[in-house]
Phi, psi and omega in degrees: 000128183242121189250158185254096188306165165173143122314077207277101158284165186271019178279307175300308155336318178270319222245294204293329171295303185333282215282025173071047178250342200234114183232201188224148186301141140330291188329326177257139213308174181286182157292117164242032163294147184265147174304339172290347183275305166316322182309308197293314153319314176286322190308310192316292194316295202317330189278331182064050153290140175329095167303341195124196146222163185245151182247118190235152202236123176263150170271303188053068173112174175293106176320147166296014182204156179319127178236198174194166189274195173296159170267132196062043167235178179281159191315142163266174190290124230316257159285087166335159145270330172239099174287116163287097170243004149199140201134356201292326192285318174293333180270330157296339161306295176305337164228023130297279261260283185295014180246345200071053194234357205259174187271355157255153166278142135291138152201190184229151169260097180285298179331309182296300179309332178299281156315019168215013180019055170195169174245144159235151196307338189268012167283355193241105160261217178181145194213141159302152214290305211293282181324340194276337204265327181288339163257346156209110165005286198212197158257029148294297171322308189297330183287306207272009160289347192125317197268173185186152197280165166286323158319310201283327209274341187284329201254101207304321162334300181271340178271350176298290177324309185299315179272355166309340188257359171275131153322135173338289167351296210271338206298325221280316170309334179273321186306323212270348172292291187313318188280315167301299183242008164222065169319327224226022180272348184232335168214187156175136162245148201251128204283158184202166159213102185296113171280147184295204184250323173274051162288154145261181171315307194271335159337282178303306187303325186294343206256271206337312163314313194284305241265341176208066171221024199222166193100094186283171162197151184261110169261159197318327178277341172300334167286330178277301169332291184303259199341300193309300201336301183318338198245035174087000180260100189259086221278348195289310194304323179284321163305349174263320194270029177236328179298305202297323203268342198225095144319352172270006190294289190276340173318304190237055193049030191262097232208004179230125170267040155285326161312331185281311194305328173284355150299334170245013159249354137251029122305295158357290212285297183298332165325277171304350144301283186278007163278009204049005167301165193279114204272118174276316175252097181286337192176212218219015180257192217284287188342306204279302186289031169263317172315326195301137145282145185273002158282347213267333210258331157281005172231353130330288190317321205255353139320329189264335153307316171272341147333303199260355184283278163010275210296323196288297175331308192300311188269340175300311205275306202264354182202033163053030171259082156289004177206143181319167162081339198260335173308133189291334186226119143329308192323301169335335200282330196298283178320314188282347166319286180294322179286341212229005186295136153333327168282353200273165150316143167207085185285148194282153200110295245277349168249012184264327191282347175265330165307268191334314187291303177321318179270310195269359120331309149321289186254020179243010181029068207264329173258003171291014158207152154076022175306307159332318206254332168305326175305311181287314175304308225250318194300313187280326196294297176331316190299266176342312171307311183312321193262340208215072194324317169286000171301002171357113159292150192317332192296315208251349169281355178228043176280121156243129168217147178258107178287009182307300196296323150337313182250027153277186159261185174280313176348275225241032177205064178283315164317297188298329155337288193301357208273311181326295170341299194287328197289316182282002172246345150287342171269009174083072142290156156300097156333140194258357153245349161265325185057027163233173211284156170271356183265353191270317205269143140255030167259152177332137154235217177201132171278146203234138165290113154331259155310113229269157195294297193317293176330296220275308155329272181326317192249334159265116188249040196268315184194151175278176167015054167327109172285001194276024182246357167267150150180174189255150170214181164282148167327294188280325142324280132019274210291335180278000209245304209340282171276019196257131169313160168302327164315292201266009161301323176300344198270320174320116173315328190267359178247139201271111186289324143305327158321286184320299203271000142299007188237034196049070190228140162269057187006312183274357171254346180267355190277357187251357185308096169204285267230182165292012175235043184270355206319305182324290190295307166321302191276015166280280165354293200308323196262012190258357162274323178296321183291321163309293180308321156321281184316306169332303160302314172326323226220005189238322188341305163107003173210170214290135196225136175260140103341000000 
């Protein structure tokens, strides 16, 4: 069997999915990246940073197993040339974003990279394709905002077009920004290794096992480790005895201690903010906790351990993230870290003002993108709060919300999901077969489709995984459920009808709900769930909210 070392640039890589040349094995599951992770994946391109490498398989001829094309590509072709075998989420991340294909626009806030003469990851954002077009038009709109598709910035055609609507002035500065500070906007290769075509089948299934359980990387706190040692600072060994001594740590997924160190690099930061010094720690990324001097990170850490001990306690006991997975942003933890330090003010009120900041944060999903630079921003409000009660942060003096994003999907409104979630275990909602409180339970929990998904597909084909079709349950509950109508979940000896109707679930729009003339009905359910979950934000938000 012979692998081949090569370089796929991504002009080919694009040109060759256009023409059906490039397919993917049946076996592997679909795409299921969320846009933040495609975002993440476009920065990597723009920067012309490692991807990874992809393992492609020639056929020559009809492959021994099924294959199928990419998602949202075009049909392929009689005979492929390439099977994609491991590489499937980046290259449909990459040519949905850059084909314009994906159900969100990428695009970059160029005007700004010009002006910071450097790109930082919140510069590249993402807006569902409808909102986007409904806020900007056309690319006059796009130019004089500043901005430009990701797409648009690939495609030299569209991108000629795009600086024609800019002043004279400015285009030369955009070229030179693209060429300069996004490399990896005109062209990029993506590292690979080509199996010859008479690999075999259990070759190939043996490689695909390996290439994905296998992978390491030295992350930034194993380099804070190494740094610290010389100077007697055994920083892993003090993160294993902070594990040992605050079980909320891993309670509630915190499972790195790199969360602590960005916790003492936006102390930092706001030190040298308000002292007016010359800023060393910009902010809270991986980057900024590289920055740290290490007298700064040792004389820090264990303020900073109870910080975050602080915010995890905080949101466990007052806003019901009582299991990994339900905080709506991690990020949120950093500004409550910091407002909640042993060292800070802690004026009476202040935790009724944070609850109040947490839910309209939440649902107002303010950390689904640029969450680092959002951590930082929330940190001085809060600060501010701290000193002065009408100092009202900007999330709750403009909290808006549409409940049209109920009736949405889970993708791209995972924060507001989760806040629901967390909201239904601060109002004491139920297990619908234990029929006791989840803060009452240790058991695991799981989010459950009210409706089971395959069902839901079939018969609402209005939008997926719709949220108002959720609600938590236990794991083993969950498992008992999964797939069963609402009807005969009513049915069930073992399920409670009050349970149910603790999760703002109306009864009465689900029981007759079965057959192929469900359309109606369901969607009477979504919205008479949408109309609940509403008041509900209305009444939780903590400022005045629209509809």
């Amino acid at each position: 069997m012979q692998l081949t070392p090569e370089n796929f640039k991504v002009s080919r890589l694009l040109r060759d999915i256009d023409d059906g040349k490039i397919a993917l094995p049946e076996f592997q599951r679909d795409f299921v990246w969320r846009p933040p992770l495609v975002a993440d994946m476009l920065r990597t391109l723009l920067r012309q940073w490692p991807p990874g490498t992809f393992l492609l398989l020639e056929t020559n001829g009809a492959p021994e197993f099924a294959i199928k094309a990419l998602a949202e590509a075009p049909p392929l072709s009689s005979e492929p040339r390439l099977l994609i075998l491991d590489g499937q989420q980046r290259s449909t991340a990459i040519y949905q974003a850059l084909r314009g294909r994906a159900a969100e626009v990428y695009y970059i806030h160029l005007k700004d990279v010009v002006d910071a003469d450097e790109f930082d990851d919140d510069h590249l954002e993402y807006l569902k394709q409808s909102k986007y077009v409904g806020k900007y038009k056309n690319l006059k709109d796009e130019a004089s905002a500043g901005i430009v598709r990701v797409a648009t910035l690939w495609d030299d055609t569209e991108w000629q077009k795009w600086l024609r609507e800019l002043p004279e002035e400015e285009q030369d500065r955009m070229v030179a920004a693209r060429s300069k500070l996004l490399p990896g906007a005109s062209e990029f290769e993506i590292p690979s290794v080509r199996l010859e075509s008479d690999a075999s089948l259990p070759a190939i299934a043996k490689i695909f096992e390996t290439l994905n359980r296998r992978g390491m990387r030295l992350a930034t706190f194993d380099l804070m480790v190494a740094r610290l040692y010389p100077h007697g600072f055994q920083l892993r060994s003090k993160w294993e005895d902070a594990l040992a001594a605050h079980p909320d740590f891993e309670d509630l997924g915190i499972e790195e201690g790199v969360d602590v160190l960005k916790v003492i690099a936006l102390r930092e930061h706001m030190l040298q903010r308000e002292a007016g010094i010359k800023r060393t720690v910009k902010g809270i990324r991986e980057s900024d906790v590289l920055s740290l001097p290490a007298a700064t990170v040792i004389a820090q850490w264990d303020v900073a351990v109870q910080s975050m001990i602080a915010a995890l306690r905080f949101v466990r006991e007052e806003c019901g993230v009582i299991r990994s997975g339900l905080m709506p942003s991690a990020a949120m933890l950093y500004p409550l870290a910091d407002a909640l330090a042993p060292d800070r003010p802690q004026r009476e009120g202040l935790r009724d003002d944070l609850g109040r900041w947490f839910w309209a944060t939440a649902f107002s999903q303010t950390y689904a993108q640029g969450a680092n630079t959002r951590a930082v921003s929330d940190a001085q409000a809060l600060r501010a709060w701290q000193v002065d009660p009408s100092a009202l942060p900007d999330v709750l003096t403009f909290f808006h919300f549409e409940e049209d994003v109920l009736r949405e999907g889970r993708a791209r409104n995972e924060m507001i999901l989760r806040g629901i979630l967390c909201r239904s275990v601060v109002a004491n909602a139920r297990d619908w077969c234990e029929d006791k409180r989840f803060i009452d339970l240790p058991d695991p929990l799981q989010v459950h489709h009210v409706f089971p998904n395959e069902f839901l597909t079939k018969h609402y084909k209005v939008e997926k995984d719709p949220i108002s079709n959720f609600a938590l349950l236990t794991e083993a509950t969950n498992k008992k459920l999964r797939n069963t109508l609402p009807k005969d979940v009513l049915a069930r000896p073992d399920v409670y009808r009050d349970a149910i109707e603790s999760h703002r679930i109306e009864i009465g729009t689900i029981e007759e709900i079965s057959g192929e003339d469900s359309e109606e009905s369901i969607r009477r359910f979504l919205e008479s769930r949408v109309e609940s979950l509403g008041e509900m934000i209305r009444t939780t938000g903590g400022a005045p909210v629209t509809s």
